[in-house]
NUVOMI-817855 format. One record per atom (N, C-alpha, C, CB): x, y, z; residue number from 0; atom name. Coordinates in nm, 2 decimals, always signed. Each point is the difference from the previous one (the first is absolute). Glycine has a CB too. Example, Ala and Ser with C-alpha at 12.3 -4.5 7.8 and 13.67 -1.06 7.14 Angstrom:
NUVOMI-817855
{site {+1.32, -0.57, +0.78}, 0, N}
{site {-0.09, +0.12, +0.00}, 0, CA}
{site {+0.09, +0.12, +0.00}, 0, C}
{site {-0.19, -0.12, +0.12}, 0, CB}
{site {+0.15, +0.23, -0.19}, 1, N}
{site {+0.09, +0.11, +0.00}, 1, CA}
{site {-0.08, +0.11, +0.08}, 1, C}
{site {+0.12, -0.06, -0.22}, 1, CB}
This chain:
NUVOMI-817855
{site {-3.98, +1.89, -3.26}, 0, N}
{site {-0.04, +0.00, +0.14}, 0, CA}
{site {+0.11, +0.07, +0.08}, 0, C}
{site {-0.13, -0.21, -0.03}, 0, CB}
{site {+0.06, +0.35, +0.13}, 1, N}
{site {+0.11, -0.01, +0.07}, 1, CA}
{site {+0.08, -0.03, +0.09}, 1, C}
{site {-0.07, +0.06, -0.08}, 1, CB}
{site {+0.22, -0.07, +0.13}, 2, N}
{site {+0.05, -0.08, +0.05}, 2, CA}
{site {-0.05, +0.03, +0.18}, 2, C}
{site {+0.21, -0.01, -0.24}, 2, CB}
{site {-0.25, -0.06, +0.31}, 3, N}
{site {-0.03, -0.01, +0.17}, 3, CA}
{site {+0.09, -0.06, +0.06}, 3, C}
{site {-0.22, -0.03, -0.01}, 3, CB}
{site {+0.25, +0.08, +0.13}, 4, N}
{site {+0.11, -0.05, +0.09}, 4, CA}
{site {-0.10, -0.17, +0.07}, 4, C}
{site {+0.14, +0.35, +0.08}, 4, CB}
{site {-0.01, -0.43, -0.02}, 5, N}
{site {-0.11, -0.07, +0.05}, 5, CA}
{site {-0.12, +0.03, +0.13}, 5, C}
{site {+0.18, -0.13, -0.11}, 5, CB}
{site {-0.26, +0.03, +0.11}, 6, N}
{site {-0.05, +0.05, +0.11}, 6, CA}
{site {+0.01, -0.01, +0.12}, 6, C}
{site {-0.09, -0.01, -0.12}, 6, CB}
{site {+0.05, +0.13, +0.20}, 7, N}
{site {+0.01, +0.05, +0.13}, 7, CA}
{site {+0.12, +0.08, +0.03}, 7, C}
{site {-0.13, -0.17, +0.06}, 7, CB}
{site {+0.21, +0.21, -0.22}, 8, N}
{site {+0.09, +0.11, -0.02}, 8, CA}
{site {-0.05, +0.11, -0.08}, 8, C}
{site {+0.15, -0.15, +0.02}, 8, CB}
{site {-0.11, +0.29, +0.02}, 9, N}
{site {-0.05, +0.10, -0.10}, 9, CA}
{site {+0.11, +0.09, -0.04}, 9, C}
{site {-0.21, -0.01, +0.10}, 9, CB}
{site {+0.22, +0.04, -0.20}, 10, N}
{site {+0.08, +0.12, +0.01}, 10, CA}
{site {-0.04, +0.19, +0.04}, 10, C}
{site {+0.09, -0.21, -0.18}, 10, CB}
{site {-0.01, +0.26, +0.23}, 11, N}
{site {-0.06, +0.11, +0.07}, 11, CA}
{site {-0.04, +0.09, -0.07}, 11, C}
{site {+0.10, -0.04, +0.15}, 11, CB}
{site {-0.16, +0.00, -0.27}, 12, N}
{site {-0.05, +0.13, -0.10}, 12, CA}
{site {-0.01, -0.05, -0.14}, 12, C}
{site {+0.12, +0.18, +0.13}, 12, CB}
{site {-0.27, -0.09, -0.17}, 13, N}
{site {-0.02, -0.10, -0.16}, 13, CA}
{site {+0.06, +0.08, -0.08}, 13, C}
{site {-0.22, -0.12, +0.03}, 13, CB}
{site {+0.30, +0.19, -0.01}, 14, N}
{site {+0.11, +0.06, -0.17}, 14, CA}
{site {+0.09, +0.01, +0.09}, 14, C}
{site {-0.12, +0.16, -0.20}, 14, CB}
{site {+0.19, -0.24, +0.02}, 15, N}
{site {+0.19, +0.01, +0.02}, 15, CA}
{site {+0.02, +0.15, -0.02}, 15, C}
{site {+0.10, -0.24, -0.13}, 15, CB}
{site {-0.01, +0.26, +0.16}, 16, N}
{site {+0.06, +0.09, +0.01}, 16, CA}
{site {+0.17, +0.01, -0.05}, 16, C}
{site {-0.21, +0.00, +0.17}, 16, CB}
{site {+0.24, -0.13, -0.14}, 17, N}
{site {+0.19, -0.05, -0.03}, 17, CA}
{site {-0.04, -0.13, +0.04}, 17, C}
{site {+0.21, +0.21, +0.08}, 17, CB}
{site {-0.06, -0.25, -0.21}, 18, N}
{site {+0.03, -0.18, +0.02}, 18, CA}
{site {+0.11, -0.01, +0.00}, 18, C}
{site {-0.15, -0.11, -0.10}, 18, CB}
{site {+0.21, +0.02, +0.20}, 19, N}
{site {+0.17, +0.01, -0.07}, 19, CA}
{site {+0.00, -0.19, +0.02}, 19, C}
{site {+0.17, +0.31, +0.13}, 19, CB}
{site {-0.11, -0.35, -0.20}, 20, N}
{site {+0.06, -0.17, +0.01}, 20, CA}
{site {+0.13, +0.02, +0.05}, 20, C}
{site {-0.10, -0.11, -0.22}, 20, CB}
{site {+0.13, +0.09, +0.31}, 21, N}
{site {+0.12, -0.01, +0.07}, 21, CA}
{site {+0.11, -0.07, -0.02}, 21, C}
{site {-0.14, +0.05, +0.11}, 21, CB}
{site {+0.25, -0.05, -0.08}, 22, N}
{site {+0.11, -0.10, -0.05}, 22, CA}
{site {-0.02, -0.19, +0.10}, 22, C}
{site {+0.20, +0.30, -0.04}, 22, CB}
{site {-0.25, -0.29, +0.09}, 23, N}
{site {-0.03, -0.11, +0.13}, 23, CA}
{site {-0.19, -0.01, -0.01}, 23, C}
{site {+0.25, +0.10, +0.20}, 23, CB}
{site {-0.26, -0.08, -0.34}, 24, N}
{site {-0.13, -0.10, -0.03}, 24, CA}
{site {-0.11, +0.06, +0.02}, 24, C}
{site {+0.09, -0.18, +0.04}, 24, CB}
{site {-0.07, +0.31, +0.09}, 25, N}
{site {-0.16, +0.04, +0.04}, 25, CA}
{site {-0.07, +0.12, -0.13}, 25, C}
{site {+0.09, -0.02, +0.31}, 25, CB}
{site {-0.21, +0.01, -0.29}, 26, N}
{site {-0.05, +0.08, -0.08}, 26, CA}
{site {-0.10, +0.12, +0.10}, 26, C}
{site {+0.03, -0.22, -0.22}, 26, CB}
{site {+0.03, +0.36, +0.23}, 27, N}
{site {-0.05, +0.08, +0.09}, 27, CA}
{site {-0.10, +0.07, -0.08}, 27, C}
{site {+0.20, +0.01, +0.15}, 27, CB}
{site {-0.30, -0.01, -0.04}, 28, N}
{site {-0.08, +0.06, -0.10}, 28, CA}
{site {-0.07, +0.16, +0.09}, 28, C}
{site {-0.06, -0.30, -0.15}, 28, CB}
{site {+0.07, +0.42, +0.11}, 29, N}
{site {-0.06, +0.13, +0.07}, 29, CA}
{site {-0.09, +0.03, -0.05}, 29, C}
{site {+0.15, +0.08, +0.07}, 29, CB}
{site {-0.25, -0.04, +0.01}, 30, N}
{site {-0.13, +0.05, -0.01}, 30, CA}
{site {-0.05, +0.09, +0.06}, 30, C}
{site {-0.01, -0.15, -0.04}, 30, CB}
{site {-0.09, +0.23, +0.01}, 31, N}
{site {-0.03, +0.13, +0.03}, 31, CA}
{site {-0.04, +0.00, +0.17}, 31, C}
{site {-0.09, +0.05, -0.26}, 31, CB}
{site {+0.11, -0.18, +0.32}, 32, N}
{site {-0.01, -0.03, +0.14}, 32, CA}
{site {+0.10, -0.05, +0.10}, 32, C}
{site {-0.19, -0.03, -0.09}, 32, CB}
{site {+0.33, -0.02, +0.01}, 33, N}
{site {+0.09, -0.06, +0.05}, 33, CA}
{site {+0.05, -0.04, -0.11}, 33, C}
{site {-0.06, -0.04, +0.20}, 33, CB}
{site {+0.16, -0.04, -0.10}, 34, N}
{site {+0.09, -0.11, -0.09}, 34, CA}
{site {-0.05, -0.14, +0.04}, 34, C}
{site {+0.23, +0.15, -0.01}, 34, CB}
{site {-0.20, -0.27, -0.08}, 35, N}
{site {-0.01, -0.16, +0.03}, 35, CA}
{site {+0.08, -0.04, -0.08}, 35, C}
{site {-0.20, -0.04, +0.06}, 35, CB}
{site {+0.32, -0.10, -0.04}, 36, N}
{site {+0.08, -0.05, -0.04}, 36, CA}
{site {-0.11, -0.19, -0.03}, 36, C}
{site {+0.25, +0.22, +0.14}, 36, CB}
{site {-0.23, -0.21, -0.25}, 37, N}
{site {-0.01, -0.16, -0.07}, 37, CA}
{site {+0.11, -0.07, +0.01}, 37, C}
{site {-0.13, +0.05, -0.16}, 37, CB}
{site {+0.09, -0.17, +0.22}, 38, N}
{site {+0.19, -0.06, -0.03}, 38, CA}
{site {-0.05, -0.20, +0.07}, 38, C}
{site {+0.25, +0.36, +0.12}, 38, CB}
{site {-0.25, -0.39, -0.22}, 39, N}
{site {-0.03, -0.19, +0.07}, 39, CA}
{site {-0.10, +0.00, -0.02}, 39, C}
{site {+0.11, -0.07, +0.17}, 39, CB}
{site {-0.23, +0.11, -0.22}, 40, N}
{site {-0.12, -0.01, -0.01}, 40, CA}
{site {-0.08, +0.05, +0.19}, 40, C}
{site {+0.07, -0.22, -0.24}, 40, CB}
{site {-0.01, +0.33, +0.24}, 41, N}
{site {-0.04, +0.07, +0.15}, 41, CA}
{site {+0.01, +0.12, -0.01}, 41, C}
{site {+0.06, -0.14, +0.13}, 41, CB}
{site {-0.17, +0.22, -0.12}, 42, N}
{site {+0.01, +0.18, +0.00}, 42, CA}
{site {+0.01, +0.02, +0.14}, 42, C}
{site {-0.14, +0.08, -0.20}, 42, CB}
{site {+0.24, +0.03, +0.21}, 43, N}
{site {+0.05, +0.05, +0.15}, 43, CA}
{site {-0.06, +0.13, -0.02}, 43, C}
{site {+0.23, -0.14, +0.06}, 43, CB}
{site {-0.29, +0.25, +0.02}, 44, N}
{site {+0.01, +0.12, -0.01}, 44, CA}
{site {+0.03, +0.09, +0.09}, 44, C}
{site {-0.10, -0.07, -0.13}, 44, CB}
{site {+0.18, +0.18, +0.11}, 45, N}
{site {+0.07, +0.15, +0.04}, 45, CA}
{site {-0.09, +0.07, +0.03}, 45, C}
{site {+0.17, +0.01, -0.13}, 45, CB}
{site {-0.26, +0.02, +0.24}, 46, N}
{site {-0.12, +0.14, -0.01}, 46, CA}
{site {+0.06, +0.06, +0.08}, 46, C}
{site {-0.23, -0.07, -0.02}, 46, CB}
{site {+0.16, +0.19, +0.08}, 47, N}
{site {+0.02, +0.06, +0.11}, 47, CA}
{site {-0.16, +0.00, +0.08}, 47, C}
{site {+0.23, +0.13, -0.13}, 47, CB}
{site {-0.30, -0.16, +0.20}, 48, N}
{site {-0.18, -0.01, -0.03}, 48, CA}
{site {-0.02, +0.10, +0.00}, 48, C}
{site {-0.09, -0.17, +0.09}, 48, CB}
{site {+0.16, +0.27, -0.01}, 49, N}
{site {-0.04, +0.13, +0.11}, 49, CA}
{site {-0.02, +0.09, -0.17}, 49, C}
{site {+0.20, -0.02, +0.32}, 49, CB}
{site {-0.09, +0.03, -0.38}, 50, N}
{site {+0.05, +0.12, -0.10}, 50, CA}
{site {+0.05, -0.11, -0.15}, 50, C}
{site {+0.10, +0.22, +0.24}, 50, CB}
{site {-0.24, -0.31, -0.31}, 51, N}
{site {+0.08, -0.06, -0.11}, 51, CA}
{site {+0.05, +0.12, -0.12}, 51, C}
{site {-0.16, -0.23, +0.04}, 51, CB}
{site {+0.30, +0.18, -0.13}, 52, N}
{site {+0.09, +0.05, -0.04}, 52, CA}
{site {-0.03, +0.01, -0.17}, 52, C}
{site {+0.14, -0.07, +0.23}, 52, CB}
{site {-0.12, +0.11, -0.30}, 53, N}
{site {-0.02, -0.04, -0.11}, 53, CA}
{site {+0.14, -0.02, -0.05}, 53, C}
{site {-0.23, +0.11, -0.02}, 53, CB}
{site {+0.28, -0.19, -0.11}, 54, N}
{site {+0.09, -0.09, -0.01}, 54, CA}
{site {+0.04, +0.07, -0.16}, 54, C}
{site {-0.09, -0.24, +0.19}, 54, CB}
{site {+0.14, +0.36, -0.24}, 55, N}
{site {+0.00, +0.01, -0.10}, 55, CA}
{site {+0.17, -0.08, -0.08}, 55, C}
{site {-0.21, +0.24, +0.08}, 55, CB}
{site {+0.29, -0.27, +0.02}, 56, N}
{site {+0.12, -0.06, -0.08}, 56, CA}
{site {+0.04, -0.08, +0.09}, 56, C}
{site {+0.08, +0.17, -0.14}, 56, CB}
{site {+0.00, -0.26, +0.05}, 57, N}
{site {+0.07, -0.13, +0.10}, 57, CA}
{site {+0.12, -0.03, -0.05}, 57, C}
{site {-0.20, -0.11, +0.06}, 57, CB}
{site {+0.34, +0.18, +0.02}, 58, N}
{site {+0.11, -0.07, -0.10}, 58, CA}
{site {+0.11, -0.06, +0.11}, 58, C}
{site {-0.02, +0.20, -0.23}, 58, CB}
{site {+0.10, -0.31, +0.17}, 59, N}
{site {+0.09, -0.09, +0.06}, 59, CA}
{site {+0.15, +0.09, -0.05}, 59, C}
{site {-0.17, -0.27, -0.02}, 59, CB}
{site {+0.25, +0.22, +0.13}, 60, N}
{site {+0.13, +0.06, +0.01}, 60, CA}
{site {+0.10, -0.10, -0.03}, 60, C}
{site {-0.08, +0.15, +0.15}, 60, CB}
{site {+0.16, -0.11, -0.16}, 61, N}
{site {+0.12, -0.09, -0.09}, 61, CA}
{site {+0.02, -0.15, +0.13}, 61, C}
{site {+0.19, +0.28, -0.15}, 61, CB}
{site {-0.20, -0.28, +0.26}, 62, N}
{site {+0.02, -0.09, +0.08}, 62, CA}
{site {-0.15, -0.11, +0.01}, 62, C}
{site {+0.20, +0.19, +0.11}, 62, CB}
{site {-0.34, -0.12, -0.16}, 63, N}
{site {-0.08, -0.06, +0.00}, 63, CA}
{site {-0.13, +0.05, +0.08}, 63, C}
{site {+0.18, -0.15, -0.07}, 63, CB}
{site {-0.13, +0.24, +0.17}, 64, N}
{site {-0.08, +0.09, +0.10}, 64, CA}
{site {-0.14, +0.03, -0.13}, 64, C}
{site {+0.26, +0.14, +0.20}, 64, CB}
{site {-0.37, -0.12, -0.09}, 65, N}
{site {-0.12, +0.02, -0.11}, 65, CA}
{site {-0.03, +0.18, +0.08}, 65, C}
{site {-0.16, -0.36, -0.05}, 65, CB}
């Protein structure tokens, strides 16, 4: 089965695109429409509405910056 955010959350696009697990637990996930961060059992998401983005990489920096 595949995995669904809960409800009355979406993520902004139905293909991944990039995942990164982060050092601080979140799991980001990009998509051919944005970005959305998992993290506590709560998806947050990054759009832009006007101009969505597509998300082909996601990397963290030595300090933890995403």
């Amino acid at each position: 089965m595949p995995w669904q955010p809960p409800q009355g959350q979406n993520l902004p696009g139905t293909h991944f695109s990039a995942l990164l697990g982060s050092r601080h637990g979140s799991l980001w996930i990009g998509t051919t429409r944005g970005l959305a961060r998992w993290k506590d059992g709560q998806l947050r998401t990054y759009t832009d509405l006007e101009h969505p983005a597509a998300i082909f990489a996601i990397i963290e920096d030595d300090s933890g910056t995403i």
